[in-house]
PAZAPA-4460 file (N, C-alpha, C; in steps of 0.05 Angstrom, whole numbers, plus 32768, in hexadecimal, padded with zeros to 4 digits):
% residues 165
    n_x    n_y    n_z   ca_x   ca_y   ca_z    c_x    c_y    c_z   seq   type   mol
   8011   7FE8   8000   8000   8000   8000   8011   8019   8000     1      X     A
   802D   8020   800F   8037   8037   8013   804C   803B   7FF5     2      X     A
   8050   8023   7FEA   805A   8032   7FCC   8040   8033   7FBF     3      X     A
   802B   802F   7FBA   801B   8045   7FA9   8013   8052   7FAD     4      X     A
   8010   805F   7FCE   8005   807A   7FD3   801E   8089   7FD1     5      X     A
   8040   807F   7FCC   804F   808F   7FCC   805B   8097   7FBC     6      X     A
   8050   8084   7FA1   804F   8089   7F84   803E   8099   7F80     7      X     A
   802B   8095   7F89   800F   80B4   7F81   8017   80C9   7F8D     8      X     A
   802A   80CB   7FA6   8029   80E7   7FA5   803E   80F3   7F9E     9      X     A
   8059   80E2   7F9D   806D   80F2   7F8D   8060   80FF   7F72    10      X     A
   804D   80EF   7F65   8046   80F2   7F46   802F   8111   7F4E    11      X     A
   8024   810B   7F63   8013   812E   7F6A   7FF6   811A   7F5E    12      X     A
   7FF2   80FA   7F63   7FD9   80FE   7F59   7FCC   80EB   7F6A    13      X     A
   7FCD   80F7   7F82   7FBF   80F6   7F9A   7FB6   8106   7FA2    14      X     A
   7F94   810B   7FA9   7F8C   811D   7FB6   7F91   8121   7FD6    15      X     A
   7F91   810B   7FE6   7F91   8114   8004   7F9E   80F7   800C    16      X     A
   7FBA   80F1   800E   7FBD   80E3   8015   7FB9   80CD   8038    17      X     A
   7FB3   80E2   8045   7FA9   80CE   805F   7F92   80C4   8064    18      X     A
   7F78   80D5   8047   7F6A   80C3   8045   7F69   80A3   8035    19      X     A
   7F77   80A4   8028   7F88   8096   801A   7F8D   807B   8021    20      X     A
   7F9B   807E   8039   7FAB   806E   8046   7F98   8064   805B    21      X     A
   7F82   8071   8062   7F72   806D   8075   7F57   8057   8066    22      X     A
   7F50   805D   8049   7F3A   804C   8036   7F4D   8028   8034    23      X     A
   7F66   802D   8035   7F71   8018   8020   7F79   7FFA   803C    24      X     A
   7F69   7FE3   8036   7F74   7FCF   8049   7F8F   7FC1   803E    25      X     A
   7F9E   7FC1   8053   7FB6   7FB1   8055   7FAD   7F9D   8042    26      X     A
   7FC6   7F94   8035   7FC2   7F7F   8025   7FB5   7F7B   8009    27      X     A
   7FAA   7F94   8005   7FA0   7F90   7FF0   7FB3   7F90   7FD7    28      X     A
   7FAC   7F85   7FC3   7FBE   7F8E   7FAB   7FBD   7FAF   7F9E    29      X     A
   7FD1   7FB4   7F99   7FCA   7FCD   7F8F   7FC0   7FE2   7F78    30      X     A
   7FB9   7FC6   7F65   7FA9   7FD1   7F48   7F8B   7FD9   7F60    31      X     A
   7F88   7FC2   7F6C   7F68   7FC0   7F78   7F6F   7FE1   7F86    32      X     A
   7F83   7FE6   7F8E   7F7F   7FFA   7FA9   7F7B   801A   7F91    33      X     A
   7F8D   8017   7F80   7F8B   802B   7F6E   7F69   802F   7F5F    34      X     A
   7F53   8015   7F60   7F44   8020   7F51   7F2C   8027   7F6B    35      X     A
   7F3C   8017   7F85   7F25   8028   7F9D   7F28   803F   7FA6    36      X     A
   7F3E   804A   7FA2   7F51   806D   7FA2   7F44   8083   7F94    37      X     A
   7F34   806F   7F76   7F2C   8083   7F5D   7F0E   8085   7F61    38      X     A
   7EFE   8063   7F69   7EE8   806C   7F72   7EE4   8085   7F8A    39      X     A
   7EF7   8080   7F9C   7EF2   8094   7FB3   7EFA   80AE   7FB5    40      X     A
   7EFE   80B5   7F99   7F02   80CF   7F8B   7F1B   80DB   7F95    41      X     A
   7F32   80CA   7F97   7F4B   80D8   7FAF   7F69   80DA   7F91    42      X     A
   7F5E   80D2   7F79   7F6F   80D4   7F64   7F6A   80ED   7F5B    43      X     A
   7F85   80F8   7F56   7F81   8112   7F48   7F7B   8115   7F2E    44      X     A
   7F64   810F   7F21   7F5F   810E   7F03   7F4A   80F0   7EFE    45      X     A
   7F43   80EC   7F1F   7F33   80CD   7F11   7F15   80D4   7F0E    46      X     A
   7F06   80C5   7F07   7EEE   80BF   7EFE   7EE2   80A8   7F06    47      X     A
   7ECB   80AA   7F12   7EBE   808F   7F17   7E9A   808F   7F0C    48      X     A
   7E9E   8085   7EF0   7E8E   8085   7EE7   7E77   8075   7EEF    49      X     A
   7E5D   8075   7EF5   7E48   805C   7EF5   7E42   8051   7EE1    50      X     A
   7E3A   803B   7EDC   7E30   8027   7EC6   7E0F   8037   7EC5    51      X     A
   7E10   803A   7EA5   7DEC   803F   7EA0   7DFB   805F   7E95    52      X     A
   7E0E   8068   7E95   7E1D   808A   7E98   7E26   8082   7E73    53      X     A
   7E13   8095   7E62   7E1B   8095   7E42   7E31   80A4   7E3C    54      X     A
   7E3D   80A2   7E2D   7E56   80AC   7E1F   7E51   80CA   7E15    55      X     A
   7E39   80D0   7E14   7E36   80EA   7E12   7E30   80FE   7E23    56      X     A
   7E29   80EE   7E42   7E24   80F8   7E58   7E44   8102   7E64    57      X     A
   7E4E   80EB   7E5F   7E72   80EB   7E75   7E86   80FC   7E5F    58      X     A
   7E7D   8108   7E48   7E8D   8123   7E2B   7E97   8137   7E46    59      X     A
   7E81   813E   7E50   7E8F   8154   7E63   7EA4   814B   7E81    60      X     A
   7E95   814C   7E8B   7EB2   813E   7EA5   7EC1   8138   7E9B    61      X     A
   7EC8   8122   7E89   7EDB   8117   7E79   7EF2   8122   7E6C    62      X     A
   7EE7   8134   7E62   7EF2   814E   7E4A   7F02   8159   7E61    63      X     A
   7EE7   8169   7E73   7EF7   817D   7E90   7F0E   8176   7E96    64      X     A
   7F12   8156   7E9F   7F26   8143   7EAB   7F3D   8144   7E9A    65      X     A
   7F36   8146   7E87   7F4E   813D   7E73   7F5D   815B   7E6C    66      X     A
   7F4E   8171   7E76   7F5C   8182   7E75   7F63   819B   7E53    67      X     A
   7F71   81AD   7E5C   7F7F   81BB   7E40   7F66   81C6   7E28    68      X     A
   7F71   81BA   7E1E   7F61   81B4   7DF4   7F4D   81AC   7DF3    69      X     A
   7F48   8193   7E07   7F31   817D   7E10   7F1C   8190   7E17    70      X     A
   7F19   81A0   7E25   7F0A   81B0   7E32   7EF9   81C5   7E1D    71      X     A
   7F06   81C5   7E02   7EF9   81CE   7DEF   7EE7   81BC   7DE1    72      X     A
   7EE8   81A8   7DE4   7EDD   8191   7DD7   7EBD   8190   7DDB    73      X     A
   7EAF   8195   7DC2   7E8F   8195   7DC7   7E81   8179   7DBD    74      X     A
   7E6A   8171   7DC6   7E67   8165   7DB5   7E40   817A   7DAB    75      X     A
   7E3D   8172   7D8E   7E32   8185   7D81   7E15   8176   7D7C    76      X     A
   7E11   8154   7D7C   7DF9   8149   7D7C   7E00   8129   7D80    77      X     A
   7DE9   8122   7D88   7DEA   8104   7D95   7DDA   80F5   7D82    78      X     A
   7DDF   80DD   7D79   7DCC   80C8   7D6F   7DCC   80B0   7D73    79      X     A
   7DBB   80AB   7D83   7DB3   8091   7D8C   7DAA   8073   7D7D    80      X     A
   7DAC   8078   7D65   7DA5   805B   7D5C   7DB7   8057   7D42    81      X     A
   7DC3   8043   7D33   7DC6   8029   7D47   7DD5   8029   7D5F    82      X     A
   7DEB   8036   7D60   7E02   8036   7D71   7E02   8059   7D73    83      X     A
   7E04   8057   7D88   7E0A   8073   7D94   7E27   8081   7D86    84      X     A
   7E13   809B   7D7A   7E20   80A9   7D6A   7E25   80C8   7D73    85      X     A
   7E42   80CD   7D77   7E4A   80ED   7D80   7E4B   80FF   7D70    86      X     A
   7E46   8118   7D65   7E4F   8124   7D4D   7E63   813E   7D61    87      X     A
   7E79   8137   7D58   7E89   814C   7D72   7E92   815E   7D58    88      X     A
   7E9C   8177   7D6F   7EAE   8184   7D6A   7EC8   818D   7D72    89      X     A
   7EE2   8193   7D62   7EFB   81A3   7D72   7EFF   81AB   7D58    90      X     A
   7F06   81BE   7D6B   7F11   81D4   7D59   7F00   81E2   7D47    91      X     A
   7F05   81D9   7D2B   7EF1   81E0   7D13   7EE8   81C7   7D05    92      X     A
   7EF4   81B3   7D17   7EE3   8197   7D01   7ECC   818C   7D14    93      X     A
   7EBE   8184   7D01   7EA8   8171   7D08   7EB0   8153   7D06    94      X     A
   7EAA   8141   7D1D   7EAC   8123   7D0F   7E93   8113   7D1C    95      X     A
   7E89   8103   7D12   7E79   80E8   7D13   7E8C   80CA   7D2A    96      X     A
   7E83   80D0   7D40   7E90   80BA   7D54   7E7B   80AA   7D5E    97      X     A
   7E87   808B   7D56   7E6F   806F   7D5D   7E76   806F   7D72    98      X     A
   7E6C   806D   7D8D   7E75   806F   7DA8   7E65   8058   7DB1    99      X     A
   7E68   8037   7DB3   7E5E   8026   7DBD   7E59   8022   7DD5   100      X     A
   7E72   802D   7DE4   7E7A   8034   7DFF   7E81   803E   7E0A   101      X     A
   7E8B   8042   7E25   7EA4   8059   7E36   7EBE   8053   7E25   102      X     A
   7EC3   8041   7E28   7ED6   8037   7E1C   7EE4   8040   7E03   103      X     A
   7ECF   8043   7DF1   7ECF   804E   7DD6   7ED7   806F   7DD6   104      X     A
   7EC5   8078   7DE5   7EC6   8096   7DEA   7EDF   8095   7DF1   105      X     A
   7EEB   8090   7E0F   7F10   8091   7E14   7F25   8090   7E00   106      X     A
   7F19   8077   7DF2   7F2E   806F   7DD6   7F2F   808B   7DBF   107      X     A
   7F15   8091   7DBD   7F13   80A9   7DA5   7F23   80C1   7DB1   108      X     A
   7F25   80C4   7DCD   7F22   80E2   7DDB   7F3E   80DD   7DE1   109      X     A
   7F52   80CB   7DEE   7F6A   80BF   7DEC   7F78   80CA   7DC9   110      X     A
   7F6B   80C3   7DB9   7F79   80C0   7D9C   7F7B   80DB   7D90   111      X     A
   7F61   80EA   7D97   7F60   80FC   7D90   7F72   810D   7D9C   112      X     A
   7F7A   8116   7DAE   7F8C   8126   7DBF   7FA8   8113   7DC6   113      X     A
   7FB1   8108   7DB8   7FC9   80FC   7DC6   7FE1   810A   7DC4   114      X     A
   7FE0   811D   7DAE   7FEC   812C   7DAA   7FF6   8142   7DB8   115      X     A
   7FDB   814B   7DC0   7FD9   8163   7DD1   7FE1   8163   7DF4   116      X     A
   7FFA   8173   7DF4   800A   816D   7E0C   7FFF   817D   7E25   117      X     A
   7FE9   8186   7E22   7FD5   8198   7E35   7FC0   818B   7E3C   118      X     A
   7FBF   8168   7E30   7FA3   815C   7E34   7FB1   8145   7E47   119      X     A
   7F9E   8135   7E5A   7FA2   811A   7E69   7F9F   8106   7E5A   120      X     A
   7FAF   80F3   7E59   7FA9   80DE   7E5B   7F90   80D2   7E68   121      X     A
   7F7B   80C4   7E56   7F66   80B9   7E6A   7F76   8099   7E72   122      X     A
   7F7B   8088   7E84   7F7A   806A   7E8B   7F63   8060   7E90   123      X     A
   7F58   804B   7E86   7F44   8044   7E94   7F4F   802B   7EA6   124      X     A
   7F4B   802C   7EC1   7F52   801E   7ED8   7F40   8005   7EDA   125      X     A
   7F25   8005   7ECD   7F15   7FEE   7ECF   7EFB   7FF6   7EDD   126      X     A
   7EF5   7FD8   7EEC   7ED7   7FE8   7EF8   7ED8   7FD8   7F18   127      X     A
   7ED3   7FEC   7F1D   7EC8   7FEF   7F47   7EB5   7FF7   7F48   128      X     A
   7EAB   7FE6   7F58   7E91   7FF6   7F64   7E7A   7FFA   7F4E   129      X     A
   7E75   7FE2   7F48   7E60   7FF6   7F2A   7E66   800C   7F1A   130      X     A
   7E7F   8007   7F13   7E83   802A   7F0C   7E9B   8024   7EF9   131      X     A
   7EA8   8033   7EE7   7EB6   802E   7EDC   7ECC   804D   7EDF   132      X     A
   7EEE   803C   7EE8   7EF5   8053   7EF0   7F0E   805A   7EDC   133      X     A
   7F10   8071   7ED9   7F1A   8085   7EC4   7F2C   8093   7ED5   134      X     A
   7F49   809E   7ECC   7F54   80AF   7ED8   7F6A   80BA   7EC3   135      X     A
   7F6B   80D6   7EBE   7F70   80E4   7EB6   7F8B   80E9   7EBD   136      X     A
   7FA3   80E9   7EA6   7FBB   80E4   7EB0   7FCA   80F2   7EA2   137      X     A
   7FE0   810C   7EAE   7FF2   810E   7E98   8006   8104   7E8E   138      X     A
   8005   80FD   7E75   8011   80F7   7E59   802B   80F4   7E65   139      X     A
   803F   8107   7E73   8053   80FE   7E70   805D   80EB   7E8E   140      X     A
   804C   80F3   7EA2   804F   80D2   7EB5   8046   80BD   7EB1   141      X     A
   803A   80B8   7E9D   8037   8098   7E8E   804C   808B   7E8F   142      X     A
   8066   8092   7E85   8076   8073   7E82   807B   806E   7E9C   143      X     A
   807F   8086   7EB2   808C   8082   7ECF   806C   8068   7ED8   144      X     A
   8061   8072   7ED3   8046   8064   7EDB   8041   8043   7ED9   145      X     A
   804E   8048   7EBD   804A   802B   7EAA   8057   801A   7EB7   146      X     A
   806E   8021   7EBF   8083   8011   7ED0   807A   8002   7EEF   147      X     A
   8059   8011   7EF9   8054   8016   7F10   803E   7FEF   7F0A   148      X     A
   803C   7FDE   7F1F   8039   7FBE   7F1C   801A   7FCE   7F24   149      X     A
   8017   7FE6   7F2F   7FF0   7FE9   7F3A   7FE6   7FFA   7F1F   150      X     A
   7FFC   8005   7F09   7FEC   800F   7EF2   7FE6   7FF6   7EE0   151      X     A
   7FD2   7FF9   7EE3   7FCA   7FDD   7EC7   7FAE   7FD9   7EB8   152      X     A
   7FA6   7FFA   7EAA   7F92   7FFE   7E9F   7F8A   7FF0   7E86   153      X     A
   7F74   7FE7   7E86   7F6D   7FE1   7E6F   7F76   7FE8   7E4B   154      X     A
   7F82   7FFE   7E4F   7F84   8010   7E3A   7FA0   8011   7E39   155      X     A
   7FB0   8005   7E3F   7FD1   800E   7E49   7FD7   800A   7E31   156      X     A
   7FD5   7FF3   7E20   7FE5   7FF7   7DFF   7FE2   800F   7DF4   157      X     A
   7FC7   8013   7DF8   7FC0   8032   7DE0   7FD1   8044   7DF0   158      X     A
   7FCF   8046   7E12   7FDA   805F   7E1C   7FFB   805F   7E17   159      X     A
   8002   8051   7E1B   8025   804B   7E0D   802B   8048   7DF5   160      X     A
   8019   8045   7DE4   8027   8042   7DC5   8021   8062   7DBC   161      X     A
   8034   8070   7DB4   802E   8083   7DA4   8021   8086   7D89   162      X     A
   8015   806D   7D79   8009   8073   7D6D   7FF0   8069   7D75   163      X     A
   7FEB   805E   7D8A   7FD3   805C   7D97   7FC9   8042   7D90   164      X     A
   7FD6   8037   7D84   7FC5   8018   7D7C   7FC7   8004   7D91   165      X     A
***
């Protein structure tokens, strides 16, 4: 438990660490303790989404979280059938996004900004609690992260490969 609360806070992405230390039981593993950290809102940049929560509902927090450029990011109309359809905007373009899932949304919103050194990294951490938890990460403490045996997001290929595949 005291190297990943002491990994989170050298990195600054800990909110309060003695509550921290006070949520987390001895023994636990620490991927588990990292995604009960994010439900309990004590990550600096996490997200704990509920199940039933659409991809067009979580555009904002999401965006907010992710920070910079992201924060410009609209989306301009929704369509619901077959597959949930975004029509966003940045900047001056318009695009057409099939958003099946959270999942999908992260992947598009990840790809789209990876570039951009003012935006987070989203990880998705998995799911606790009924909820699926997200945390918003900057770009350049990823590899220190990657190295870390409690980072082990779902998404880690895309978040480590620079061309995102």
């Amino acid at each position: 438990m005291a190297p990943l609360l002491d990994v989170l806070a050298r990195e600054r992405l800990l909110k309060d660490r003695d509550a921290a230390a006070a949520l987390l039981p001895r023994g636990e593993p620490p991927h588990v303790s990292l995604l009960r950290l994010c439900d309990a809102g004590l990550l600096e940049g996490g997200l704990s989404v509920g199940y039933g929560v659409r991809a067009d509902e979580l555009v904002g927090p999401l965006t907010t979280a992710m920070g910079g450029a992201a924060r410009r990011f609209k989306v301009v109309d929704v369509r619901e059938r077959p597959v949930l359809e975004l029509h966003v905007m940045t900047g001056d373009v318009t695009e057409r996004w099939e958003v099946e899932d959270l999942s999908a949304l992260v992947h598009n919103l990840n790809s789209l900004y990876r570039d951009a050194p003012d935006v987070r990294a989203v990880a998705e951490l998995g799911e606790w609690e009924d909820a699926l938890q997200l945390w918003c990460v900057d770009k350049r403490a990823l590899p220190r992260l990657s190295r870390q045996p409690f980072f082990a997001p779902r998404n880690a290929r895309a978040l480590m490969n620079p061309s995102g595949e």
